[in-house]
Residue, then its C-alpha position, 0 to 999 in steps of 0.5 A: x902461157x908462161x910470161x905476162x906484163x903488169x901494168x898498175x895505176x897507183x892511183x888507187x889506194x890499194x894498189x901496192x897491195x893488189x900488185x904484191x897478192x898479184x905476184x904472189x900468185x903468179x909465182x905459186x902458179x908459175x907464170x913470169x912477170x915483167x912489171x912496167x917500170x912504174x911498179x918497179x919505181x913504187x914497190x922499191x928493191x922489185x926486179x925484172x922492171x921494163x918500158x911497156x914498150x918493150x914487153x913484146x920483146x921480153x917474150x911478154x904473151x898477154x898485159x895484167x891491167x891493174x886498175x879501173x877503165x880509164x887505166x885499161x884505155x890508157x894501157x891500150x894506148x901505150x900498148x899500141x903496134x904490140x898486139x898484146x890481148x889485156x886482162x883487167x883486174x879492177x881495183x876499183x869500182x866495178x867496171x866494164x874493161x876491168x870486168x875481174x873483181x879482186x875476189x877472182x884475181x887468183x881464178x884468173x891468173x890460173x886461167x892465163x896460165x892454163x890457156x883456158x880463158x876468152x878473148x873479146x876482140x873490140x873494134x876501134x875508132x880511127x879519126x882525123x881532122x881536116x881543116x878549111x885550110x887544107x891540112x890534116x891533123x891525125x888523132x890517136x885510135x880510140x877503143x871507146x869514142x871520138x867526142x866533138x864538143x863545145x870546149x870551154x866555151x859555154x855556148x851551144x854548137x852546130x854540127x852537121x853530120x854525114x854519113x858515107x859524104x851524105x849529109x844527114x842533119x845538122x844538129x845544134x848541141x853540146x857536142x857529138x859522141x861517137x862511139x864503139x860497142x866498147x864505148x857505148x857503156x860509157x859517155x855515150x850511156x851517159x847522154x842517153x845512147x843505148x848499150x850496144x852488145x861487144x861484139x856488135x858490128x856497129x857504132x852509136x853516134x848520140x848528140x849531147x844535150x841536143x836542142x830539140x826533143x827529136x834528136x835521138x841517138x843513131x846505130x850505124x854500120x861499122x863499116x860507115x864512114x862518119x864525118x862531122x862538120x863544125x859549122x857554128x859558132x865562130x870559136x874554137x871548138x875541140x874534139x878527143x879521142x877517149x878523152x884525150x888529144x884535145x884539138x881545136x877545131x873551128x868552123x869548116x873543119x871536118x872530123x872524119x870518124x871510121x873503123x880503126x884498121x887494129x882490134x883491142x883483144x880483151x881477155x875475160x873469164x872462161x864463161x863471162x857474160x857481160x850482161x852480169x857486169x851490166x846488170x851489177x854496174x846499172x844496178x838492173x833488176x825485174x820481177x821475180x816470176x812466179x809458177x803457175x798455182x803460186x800467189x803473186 
């Protein structure tokens, strides 16, 4: 690999210096660098500046995400149609996406350039919504999850949920999450879903605060076609698309939920296991076997 993109959040305070080590060690490894405009307007006197849109065009081969997960969803939003695999360099808390820590920065830059990383190929979600009324409103794809929710409204929500135009159940809720492998690790975990491997064939679909104690997430095939049904209460409710593109919806409404036809490529560490990230980031532990003989 010769050329790659940068991409920074300069939200994080140390950014300006990752960006600078960053280039430092491009230029000792021989790789080209084209920064999105934004480093150019931050880092003042940086040449070689573009719009992420045109990094395809520059001859760019792969994206250098600086940042947190939320930086690497918004960067696979704003990379969308290029088709660029994205390596995640956290300059934050650990994250999932954003699987290199700061002390391997080099050790990844090095392995871009010899060719000699993986890639994870993410699946996406594609979501519309279909009105009582007839028309149809497209969201964005997302590399995490579709949310139907309450809003801002304070009052608990009916759902019904169908699988492949069958109905399933109806839930009374706060919300429902739908959510990849990728996703799974994020809101999802949160509302008590299970971690689903990355390169699982399959999405979790996990009611938020349900009002019933039977109500348990749901891991259904990814070639399912998913569909929610607002049924209640007479207000608007919204659904996002990693957490973004808010749209209202309302009662009769449907939220059509499917397999995104483009994958996200991803790349990590030659070697990487995401049960180490898993293990660091949940803060995992176990008991230490002992052999046989020993004292316990």
């Amino acid at each position: 690999m010769q050329t790659i993109g940068l991409i920074v959040n300069f939200d994080k305070p140390n950014a300006a210096v990752a960006v600078r080590n960053v280039l430092s060690l491009c230029h000792s490894h021989g790789l080209r660098v084209i920064p999105e405009e934004l480093v150019g307007r931050q880092l003042r006197g940086l040449e070689g500046c573009a719009p992420v849109g045109r990094f395809t065009a520059l001859g760019v081969e792969a994206v250098v995400v600086l940042g947190g997960d939320g930086t690497m969803l918004d960067a696979a939003r704003r990379l969308k149609g290029q088709r660029l695999p994205m390596m995640g360099l956290n300059i934050g808390s650990l994250g999932y996406l954003t699987c290199v820590d700061e002390s391997h920065v080099g050790e990844a830059l090095l392995q871009l350039r010899n060719g000699s990383y993986e890639v994870s190929a993410r699946s996406t979600l594609q979501s519309r919504v279909e009105r009582a009324d007839g028309s149809v409103s497209e969201l964005p794809e997302a590399l995490n999850d579709v949310v139907v929710s309450r809003g801002i409204s304070g009052t608990a929500i009916e759902l019904e949920l169908l699988l492949d135009d069958q109905s399933v159940s109806r839930f009374l809720c706060d919300g429902m999450i739908v959510a990849t492998p990728t996703g799974s690790t994020a809101y999802s975990l949160a509302a008590g879903g299970p971690i689903l491997m990355p390169d699982t064939e399959a999405f979790v679909i996990s009611p938020i605060c349900p009002h019933t104690l039977t109500s348990r997430p749901l891991v259904v095939r990814d070639a399912t076609r998913i569909a929610l049904r607002a049924i209640w209460p007479d207000r608007p409710m919204a659904v996002s698309a990693d957490g973004c593109a808010n749209r209202a919806i309302q009662p009769g409404d449907t939220v059509r939920i499917e397999m995104g036809e483009v994958q996200i490529s991803v790349i990590t560490l030659n070697g990487y296991n995401p049960c180490d990230v898993m293990r660091r980031k949940l803060g995992w532990g176990g008991r230490s076997h002992k052999r046989s003989g020993e004292e316990a």
